[in-house]
C-alpha positions as CSV (number, residue, x, y, z in Angstrom):
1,X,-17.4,-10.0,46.6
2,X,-15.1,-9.8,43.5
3,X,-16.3,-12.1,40.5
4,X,-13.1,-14.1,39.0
5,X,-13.2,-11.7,36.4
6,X,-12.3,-8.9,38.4
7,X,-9.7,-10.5,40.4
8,X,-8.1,-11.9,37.0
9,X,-7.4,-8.4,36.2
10,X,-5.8,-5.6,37.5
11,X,-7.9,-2.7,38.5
12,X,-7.4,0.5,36.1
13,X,-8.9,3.3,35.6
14,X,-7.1,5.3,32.6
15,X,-8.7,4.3,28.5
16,X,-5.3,4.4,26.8
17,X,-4.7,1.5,24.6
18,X,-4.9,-1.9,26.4
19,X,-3.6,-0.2,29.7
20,X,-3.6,-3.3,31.7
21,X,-0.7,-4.8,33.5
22,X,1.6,-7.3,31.0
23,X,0.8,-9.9,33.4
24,X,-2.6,-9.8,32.6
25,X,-2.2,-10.3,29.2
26,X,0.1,-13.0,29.6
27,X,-2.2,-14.6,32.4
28,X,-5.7,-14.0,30.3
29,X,-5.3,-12.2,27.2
30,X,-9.0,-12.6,26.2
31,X,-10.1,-11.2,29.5
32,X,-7.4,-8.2,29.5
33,X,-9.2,-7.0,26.0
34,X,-12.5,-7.6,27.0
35,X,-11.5,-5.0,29.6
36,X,-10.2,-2.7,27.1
37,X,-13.3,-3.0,25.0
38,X,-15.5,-2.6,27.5
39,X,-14.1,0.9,28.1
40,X,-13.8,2.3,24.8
41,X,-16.9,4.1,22.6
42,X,-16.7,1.6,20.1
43,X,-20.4,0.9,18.1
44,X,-21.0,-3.0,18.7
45,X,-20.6,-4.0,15.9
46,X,-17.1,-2.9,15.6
47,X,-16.4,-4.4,19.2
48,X,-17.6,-7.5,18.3
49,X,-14.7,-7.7,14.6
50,X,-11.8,-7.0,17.2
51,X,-12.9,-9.3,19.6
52,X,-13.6,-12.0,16.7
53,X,-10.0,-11.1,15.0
54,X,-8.1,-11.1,18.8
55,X,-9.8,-14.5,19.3
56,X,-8.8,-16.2,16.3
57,X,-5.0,-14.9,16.8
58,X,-5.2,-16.6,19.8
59,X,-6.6,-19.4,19.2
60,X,-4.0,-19.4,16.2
61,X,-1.1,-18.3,18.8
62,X,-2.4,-21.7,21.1
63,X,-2.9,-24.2,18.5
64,X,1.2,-24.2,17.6
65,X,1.7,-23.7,21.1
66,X,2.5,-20.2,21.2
67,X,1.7,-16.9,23.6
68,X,2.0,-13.2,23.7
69,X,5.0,-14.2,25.9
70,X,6.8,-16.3,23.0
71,X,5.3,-14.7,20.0
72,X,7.7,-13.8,17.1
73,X,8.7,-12.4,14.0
74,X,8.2,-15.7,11.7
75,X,5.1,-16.3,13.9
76,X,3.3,-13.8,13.2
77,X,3.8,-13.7,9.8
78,X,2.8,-17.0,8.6
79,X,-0.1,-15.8,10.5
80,X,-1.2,-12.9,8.7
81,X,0.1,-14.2,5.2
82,X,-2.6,-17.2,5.9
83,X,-5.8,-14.5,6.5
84,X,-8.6,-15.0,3.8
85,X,-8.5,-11.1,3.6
86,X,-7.8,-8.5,1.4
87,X,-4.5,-6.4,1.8
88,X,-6.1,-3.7,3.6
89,X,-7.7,-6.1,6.1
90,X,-4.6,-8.0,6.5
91,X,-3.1,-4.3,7.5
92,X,-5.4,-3.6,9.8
93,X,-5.0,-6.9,11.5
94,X,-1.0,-6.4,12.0
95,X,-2.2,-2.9,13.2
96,X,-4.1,-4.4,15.9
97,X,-1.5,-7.1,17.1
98,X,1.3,-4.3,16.6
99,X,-0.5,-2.3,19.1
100,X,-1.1,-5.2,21.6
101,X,2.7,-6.0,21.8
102,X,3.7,-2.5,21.8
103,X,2.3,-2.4,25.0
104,X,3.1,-6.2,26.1
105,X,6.1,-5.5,25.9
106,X,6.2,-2.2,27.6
107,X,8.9,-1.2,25.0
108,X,10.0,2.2,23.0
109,X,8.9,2.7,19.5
110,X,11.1,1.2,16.9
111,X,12.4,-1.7,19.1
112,X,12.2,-5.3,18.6
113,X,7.8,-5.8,18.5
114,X,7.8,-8.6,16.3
115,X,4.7,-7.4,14.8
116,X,6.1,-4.0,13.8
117,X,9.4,-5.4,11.8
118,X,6.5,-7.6,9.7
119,X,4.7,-4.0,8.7
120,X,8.2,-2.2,8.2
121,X,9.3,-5.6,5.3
122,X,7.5,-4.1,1.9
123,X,8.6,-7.7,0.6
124,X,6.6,-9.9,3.1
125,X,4.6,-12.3,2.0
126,X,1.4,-11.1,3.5
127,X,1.4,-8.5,1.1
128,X,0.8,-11.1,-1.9
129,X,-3.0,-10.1,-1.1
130,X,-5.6,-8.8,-3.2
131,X,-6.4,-4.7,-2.9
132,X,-9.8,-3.9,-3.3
133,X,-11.0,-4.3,-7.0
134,X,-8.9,-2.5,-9.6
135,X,-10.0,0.9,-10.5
136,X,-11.5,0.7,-13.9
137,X,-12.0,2.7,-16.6
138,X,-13.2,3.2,-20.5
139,X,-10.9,3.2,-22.9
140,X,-10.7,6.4,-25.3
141,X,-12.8,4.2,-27.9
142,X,-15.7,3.1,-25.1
143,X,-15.5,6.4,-24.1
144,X,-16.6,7.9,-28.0
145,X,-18.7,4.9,-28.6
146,X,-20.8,5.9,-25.7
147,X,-20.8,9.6,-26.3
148,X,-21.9,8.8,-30.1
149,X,-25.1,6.6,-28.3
150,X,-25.8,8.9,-26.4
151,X,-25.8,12.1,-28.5
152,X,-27.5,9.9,-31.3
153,X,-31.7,9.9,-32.0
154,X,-33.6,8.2,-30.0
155,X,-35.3,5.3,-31.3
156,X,-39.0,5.4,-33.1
157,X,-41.8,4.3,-31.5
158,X,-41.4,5.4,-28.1
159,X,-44.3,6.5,-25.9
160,X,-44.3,9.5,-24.2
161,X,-43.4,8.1,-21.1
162,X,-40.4,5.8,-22.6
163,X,-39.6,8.9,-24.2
164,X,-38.8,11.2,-21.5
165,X,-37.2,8.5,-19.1
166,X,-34.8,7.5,-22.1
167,X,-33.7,11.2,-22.1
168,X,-33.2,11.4,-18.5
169,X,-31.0,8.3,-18.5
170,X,-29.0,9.5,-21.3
171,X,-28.4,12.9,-19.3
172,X,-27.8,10.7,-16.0
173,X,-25.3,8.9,-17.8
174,X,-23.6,12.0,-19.6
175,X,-22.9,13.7,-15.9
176,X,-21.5,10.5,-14.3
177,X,-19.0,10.8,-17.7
178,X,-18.9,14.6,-18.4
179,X,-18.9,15.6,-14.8
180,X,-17.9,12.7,-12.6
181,X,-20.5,13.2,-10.0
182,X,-21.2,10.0,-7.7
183,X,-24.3,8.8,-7.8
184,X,-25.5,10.2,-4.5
185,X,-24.6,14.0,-5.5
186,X,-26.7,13.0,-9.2
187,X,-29.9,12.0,-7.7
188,X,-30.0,15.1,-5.6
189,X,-29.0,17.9,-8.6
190,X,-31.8,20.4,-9.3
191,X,-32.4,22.2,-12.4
192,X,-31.3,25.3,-10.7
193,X,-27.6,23.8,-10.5
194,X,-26.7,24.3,-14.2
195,X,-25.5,27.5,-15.1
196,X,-23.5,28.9,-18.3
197,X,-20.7,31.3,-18.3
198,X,-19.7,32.7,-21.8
199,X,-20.7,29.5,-23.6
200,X,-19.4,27.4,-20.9
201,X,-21.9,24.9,-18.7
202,X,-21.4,24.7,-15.1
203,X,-22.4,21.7,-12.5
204,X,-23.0,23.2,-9.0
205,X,-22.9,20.2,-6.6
206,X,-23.7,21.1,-3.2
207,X,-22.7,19.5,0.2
208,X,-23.9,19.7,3.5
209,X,-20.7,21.4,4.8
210,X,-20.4,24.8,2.3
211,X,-16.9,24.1,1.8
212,X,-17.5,20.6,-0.2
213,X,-19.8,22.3,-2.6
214,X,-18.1,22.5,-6.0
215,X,-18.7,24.1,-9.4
216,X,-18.0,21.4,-12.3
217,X,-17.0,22.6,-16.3
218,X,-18.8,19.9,-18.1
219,X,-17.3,18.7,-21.0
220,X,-19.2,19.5,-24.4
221,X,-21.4,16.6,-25.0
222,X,-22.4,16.3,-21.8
223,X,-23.7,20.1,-21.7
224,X,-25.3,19.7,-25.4
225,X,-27.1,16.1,-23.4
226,X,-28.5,18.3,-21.0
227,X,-29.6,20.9,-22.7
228,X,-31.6,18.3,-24.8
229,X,-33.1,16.6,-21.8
230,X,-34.1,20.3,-20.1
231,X,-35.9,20.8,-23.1
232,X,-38.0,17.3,-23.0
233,X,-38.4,17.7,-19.1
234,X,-39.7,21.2,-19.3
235,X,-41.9,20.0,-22.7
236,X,-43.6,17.2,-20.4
237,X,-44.1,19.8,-17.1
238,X,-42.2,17.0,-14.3
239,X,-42.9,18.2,-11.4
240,X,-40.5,19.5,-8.6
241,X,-36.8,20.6,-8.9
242,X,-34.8,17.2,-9.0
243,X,-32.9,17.1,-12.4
244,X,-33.6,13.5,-12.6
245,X,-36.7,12.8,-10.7
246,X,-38.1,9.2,-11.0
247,X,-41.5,9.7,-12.3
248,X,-43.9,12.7,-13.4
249,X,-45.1,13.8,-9.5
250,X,-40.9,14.8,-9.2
251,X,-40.0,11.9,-6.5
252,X,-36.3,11.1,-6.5
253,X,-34.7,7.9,-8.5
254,X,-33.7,5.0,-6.7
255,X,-30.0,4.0,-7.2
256,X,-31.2,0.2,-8.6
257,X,-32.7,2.7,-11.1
258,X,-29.7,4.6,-11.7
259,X,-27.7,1.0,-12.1
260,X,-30.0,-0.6,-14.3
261,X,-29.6,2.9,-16.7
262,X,-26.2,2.4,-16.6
263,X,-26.0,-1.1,-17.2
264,X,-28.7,-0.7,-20.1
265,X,-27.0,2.1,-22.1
266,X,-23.6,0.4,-22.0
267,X,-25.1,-2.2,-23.4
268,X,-26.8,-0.3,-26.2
269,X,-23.7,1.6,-27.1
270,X,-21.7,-1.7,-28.2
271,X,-19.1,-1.7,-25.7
272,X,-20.5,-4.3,-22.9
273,X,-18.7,-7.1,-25.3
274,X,-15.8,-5.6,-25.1
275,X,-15.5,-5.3,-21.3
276,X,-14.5,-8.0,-18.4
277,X,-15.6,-5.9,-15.3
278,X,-19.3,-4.3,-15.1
279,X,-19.3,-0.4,-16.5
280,X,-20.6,1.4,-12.7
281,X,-21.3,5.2,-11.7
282,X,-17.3,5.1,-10.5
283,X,-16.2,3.9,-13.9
284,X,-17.9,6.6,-15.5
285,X,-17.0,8.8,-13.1
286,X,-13.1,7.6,-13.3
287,X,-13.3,8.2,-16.9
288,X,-14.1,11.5,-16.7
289,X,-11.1,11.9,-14.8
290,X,-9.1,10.1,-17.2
291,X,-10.0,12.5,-20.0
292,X,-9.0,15.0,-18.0
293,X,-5.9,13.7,-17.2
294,X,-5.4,12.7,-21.4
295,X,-5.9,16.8,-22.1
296,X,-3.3,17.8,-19.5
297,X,-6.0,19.4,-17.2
298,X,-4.2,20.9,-14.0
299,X,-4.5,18.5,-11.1
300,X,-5.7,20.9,-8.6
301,X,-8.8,21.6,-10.9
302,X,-8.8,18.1,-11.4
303,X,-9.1,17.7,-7.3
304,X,-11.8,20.6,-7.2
305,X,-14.0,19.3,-9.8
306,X,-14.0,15.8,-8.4
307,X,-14.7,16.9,-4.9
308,X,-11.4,15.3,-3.4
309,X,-9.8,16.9,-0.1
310,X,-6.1,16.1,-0.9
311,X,-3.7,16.0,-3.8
312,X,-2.6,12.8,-3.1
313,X,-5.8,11.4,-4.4
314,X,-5.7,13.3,-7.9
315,X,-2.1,11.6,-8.1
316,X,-3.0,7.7,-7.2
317,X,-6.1,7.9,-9.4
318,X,-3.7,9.3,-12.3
319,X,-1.8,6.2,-10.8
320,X,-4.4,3.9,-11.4
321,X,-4.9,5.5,-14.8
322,X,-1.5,4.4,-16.1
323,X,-1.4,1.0,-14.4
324,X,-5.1,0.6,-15.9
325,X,-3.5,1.7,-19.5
326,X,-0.5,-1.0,-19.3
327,X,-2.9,-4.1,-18.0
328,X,-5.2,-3.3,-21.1
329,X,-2.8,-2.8,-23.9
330,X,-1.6,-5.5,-26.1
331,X,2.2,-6.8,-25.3
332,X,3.6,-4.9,-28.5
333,X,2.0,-1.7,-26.9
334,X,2.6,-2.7,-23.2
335,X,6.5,-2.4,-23.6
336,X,6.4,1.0,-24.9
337,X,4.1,2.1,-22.0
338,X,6.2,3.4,-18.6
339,X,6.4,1.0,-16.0
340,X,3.7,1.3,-13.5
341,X,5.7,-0.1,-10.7
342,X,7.8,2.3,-11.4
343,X,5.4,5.1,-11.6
344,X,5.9,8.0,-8.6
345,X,2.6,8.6,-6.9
């Protein structure tokens, strides 16, 4: 015998996108995408975040007496301008009620789904969300500030073992600056991946797929760091390949490790006063970038040395670069800068 849930729902065989009759979803719209789910390779974990964000849009929908049947523009859009989410979240969300009414309403693309006229408004108030954090950066002067502390002796009294480690953080610190490697790809660099061409150092970082490995010019301090901390490594005979292993027997640093260097020589150079969001591995890394982008480097070697597929992300990162230099410059400075708004990606 048929359980109620079956007999709720049309029988359907196809997995296109909520497939079911628009009775169903009019008649049991929890059911109808529990249908859908069911059918789909999603991991659990994702399953469960649709079915917890179709829930709440109906439970939403039903507390102002309101159904996919009756559903409109304003609606929706109160809705999605009262999520507790981030921008991108609230995007997503629209995307998944978009999708459900494009077929609810068994209509052609570019007709009246109330949910798609909401995504189309680039004034809507949803928008007024926060993006992720804003990309940061060091300024020209954090930047020399921490290549002066980190080219600069190191301090007296150190054992042997505080000697070496300090040296290998210093050298950690000048690839995430003078190379803009993540900290994943830094922990796994082996001696063998330095080379020098005519008086030029290299930064091989390799990928699993052949095609993502990249060669890196690493600006000058960074190369004269290195060449300081191969010296001390060979000096106290680490074991293994890893560039920056974690201890003597050659076993790889753990990324708390590679935090708490960054955090520490920040600090040490002066410039942690002088900064309201935490100095990371990405802010380093997005520095580099923006030195690159201060000596005119070409943006395609700009894409190549920072591992990114497409040009588009050379050119919102130099985006971010510019709206990063307007938020941080005094108002005198800040009306001579272009506007970012107004900046072309």
């Amino acid at each position: 015998m048929p359980s109620n849930t079956s007999t709720a729902i049309s029988q359907h065989t196809p997995t296109d996108l909520f497939n079911q009759k628009r009775e169903d979803w009019y008649l049991e719209p929890r059911i109808a995408f529990d249908t859908w789910l069911a059918q789909q390779r999603f991991r659990h974990s994702s399953a469960d975040v649709y079915r917890a964000q179709w829930g709440l849009f109906l439970d939403w929908l039903n507390a102002r007496h309101k159904t996919l049947l009756t559903v409109d523009t304003p609606t929706i859009a109160h809705f999605v301008a009262g999520l507790s989410i981030r921008k991108p979240q609230r995007v997503r969300y629209l995307r998944l009620i978009e999708r459900v009414l494009d077929h609810v309403r068994a209509i052609e693309f570019a007709s009246s789904n109330p949910a798609r006229f909401i995504a189309q408004d680039g004034e809507a108030t949803w928008r007024n969300a926060r993006n992720n954090d804003p990309t940061g950066f060091l300024s020209v002067t954090e930047r020399a500030m921490l290549v002066e502390h980190l080219r600069s002796p190191l301090p007296d009294g150190l054992s042997a073992s505080q000697r070496w480690k300090t040296c290998r953080d210093r050298a950690l610190i000048a690839v995430f600056l003078g190379a803009g490697v993540k900290v994943g790809e830094a922990k796994n660099l082996t001696v063998s991946c330095i080379s020098c061409v005519e008086e030029t150092s290299f930064l091989r970082v390799t990928a699993a797929h052949p095609a993502f490995t990249r060669q890196i010019r690493l600006l000058p301090f960074a190369a004269c760091i290195l060449e300081r901390w191969l010296a001390e490594r060979r000096l106290r005979a680490l074991s293994g390949e890893l560039l920056f292993p974690a201890s003597p027997s050659g076993r790889p640093m753990h990324k708390a490790t590679v935090l708490r260097a960054v955090d520490t020589l920040v600090e040490d150079a002066g410039i942690s006063p002088s900064r309201t969001q935490r100095a990371s591995p990405q802010t380093l890394r997005n520095s580099f970038a923006a030195s690159l982008f201060d000596d005119g480097a070409d943006p395609e070697e700009i894409k190549r040395w920072l591992g990114f597929v497409q040009p588009v992300s050379v050119a919102r990162l130099h985006l971010a670069w510019k709206c990063w230099q307007v938020q941080c410059a005094e108002p005198s400075a800040r009306d001579s800068l272009p506007d970012a708004e107004s900046t072309p990606e």
